[in-house]
N, C-alpha and C positions, 0 to 999 in steps of 0.2 A: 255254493260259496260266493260271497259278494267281493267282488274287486273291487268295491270303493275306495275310496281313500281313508285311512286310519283314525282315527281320533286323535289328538294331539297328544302328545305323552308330555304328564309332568315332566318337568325339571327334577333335579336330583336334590334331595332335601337341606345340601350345604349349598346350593349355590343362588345366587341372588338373582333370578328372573326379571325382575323387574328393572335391575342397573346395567342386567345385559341385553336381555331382546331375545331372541331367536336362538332355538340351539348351535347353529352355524356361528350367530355371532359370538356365544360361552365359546366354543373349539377355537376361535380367532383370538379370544381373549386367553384361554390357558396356552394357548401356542406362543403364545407373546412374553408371557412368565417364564415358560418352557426355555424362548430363546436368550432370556435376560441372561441366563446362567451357562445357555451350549455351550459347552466344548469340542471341536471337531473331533471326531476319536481317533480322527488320521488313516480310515479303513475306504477300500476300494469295492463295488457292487459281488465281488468272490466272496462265498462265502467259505467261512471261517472251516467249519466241516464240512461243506461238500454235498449240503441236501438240500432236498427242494421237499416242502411240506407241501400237499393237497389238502386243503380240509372243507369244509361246511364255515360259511360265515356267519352264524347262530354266536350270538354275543356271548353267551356264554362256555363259550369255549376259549379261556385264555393258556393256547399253545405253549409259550414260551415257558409260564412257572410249569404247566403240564409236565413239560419235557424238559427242566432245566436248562431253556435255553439261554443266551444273550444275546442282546443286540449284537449283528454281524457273522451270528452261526448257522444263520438257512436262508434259502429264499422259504417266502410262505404265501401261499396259490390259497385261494380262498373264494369259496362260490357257495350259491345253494346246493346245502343237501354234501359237496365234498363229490360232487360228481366229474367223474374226468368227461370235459367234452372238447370239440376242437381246440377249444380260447386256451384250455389249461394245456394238450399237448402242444400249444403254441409255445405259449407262457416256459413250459418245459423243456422245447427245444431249446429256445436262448438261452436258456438257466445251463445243460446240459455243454449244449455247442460252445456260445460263447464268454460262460462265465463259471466253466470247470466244475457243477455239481454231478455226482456219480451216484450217489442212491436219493431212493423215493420215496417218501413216507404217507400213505393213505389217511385219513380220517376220519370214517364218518363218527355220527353220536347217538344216542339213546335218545326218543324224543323230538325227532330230527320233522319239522312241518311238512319236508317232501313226504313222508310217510301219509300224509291224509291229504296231498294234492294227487290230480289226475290229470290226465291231457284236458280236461273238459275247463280248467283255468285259461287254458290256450284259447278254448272257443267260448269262454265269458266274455275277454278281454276281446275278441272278434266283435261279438256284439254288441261291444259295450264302444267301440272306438270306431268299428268299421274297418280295421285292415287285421287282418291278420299274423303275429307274431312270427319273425324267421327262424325264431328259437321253440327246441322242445322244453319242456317241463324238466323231464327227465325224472319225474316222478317213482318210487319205488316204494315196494311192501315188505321186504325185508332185506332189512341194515345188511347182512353176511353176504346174500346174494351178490346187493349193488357193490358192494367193496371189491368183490371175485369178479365182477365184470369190470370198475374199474380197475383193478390190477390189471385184467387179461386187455383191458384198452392200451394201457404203458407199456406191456411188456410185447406188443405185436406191433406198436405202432413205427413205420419205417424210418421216423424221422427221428427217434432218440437213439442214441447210440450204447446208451448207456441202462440196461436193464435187466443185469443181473441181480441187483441187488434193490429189488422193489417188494414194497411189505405194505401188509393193510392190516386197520383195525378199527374199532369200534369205541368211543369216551362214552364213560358213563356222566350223564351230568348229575347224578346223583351220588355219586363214588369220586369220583374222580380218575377211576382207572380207566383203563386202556388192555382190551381183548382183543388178541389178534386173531387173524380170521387166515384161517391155512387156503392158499390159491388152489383152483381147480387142477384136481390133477391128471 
C-alpha cells in the first residue's frame, strides 16, 4: 500500500470551485452563511442525554440522523476504524468526569479501511519519512472482535467511572442498520 498523498478530490458538483479556491476556503465560506443566521441555542458542553459516542470517522457515517440525534444530545469521539485507544479513554474521561456522560456507545461499520491496513502502514510511513510513528494502526480483521475488545478497553479502564452501561455495534453503510455485538462473556 502507497502512502502517498491522495489525488485531489473534486469538488461537490453544486459548488463553484473556481469563485472559492481550495476545499478549506468552500468550509470558511459555508461557515460564514452558517453564521449569518446562528442563533446561540443557549446550551452548555453537558450533554443533553448523557452519552459519549465512539465511532469510525469514515464519512459516511452520519451519526446523528443514524440515531436521531440533535445538536447537544452526546458528546461524539470519532477516529479511524471507532477504535478505543488512549486519546478516546482521554477524550472519555472528561466527557465522563467533568461533563456528566454516563453510558457509551461503540461504532464500528461494515467496510471499515482498518479492515485491509496492517502494522506494515506503520513501517511504510517509516520509510517513507525516516522516523517512525508513536501510534499503532490498530488495524483489525473482524468488525465483532474489535468492537468486544473495545468494549472490554472502556469497561476495565480505571479512569472512567462510569461503565455499566457500555454497548457496541456495528452500521451497515449499506443498510443503514446498526447490529449489536454481545460483549465477551
Amino acid at each position: 500500500m502507497s502512502t502517498s498523498a491522495p489525488s485531489p478530490v473534486p469538488p461537490p458538483p453544486d459548488s463553484d470551485s473556481a469563485a472559492v479556491g481550495t476545499v478549506t476556503d468552500a468550509l470558511v465560506a459555508a461557515n460564514q452563511r452558517y453564521a449569518a443566521t446562528f442563533a446561540d441555542p443557549g446550551m452548555d458542553a453537558r450533554p443533553v442525554r448523557r452519552v459519549a459516542l465512539v465511532a469510525c470517522m469514515d464519512a459516511r457515517v452520519d451519526l446523528h440522523a443514524a440515531l436521531g440525534l440533535e445538536l447537544g444530545d452526546c458528546h461524539t469521539i470519532r477516529n479511524a476504524g471507532g477504535v478505543v485507544t488512549d486519546d478516546i479513554i482521554r477524550s472519555l474521561t472528561i466527557s465522563q468526569r467533568a461533563l456528566g456522560t454516563r453510558s457509551v456507545v461503540l461504532i464500528h461499520h461494515t467496510d471499515c479501511g482498518l479492515l485491509t491496513l496492517t502494522e506494515d502502514f506503520r513501517h511504510e510511513i517509516e520509510e517513507e519519512v525516516g522516523q517512525r510513528p508513536a501510534w499503532a494502526v490498530e488495524a483489525f480483521r473482524d468488525l465483532d472482535a474489535d468492537v468486544r475488545q473495545s468494549m472490554q478497553r472502556v469497561r476495565t479502564s480505571p479512569f472512567l467511572p462510569h461503565t455499566d452501561d457500555v454497548r457496541g455495534f456495528v452500521f451497515d453503510v449499506t443498510t443503514g442498520l446498526l447490529r449489536e455485538i454481545a460483549p465477551r462473556s
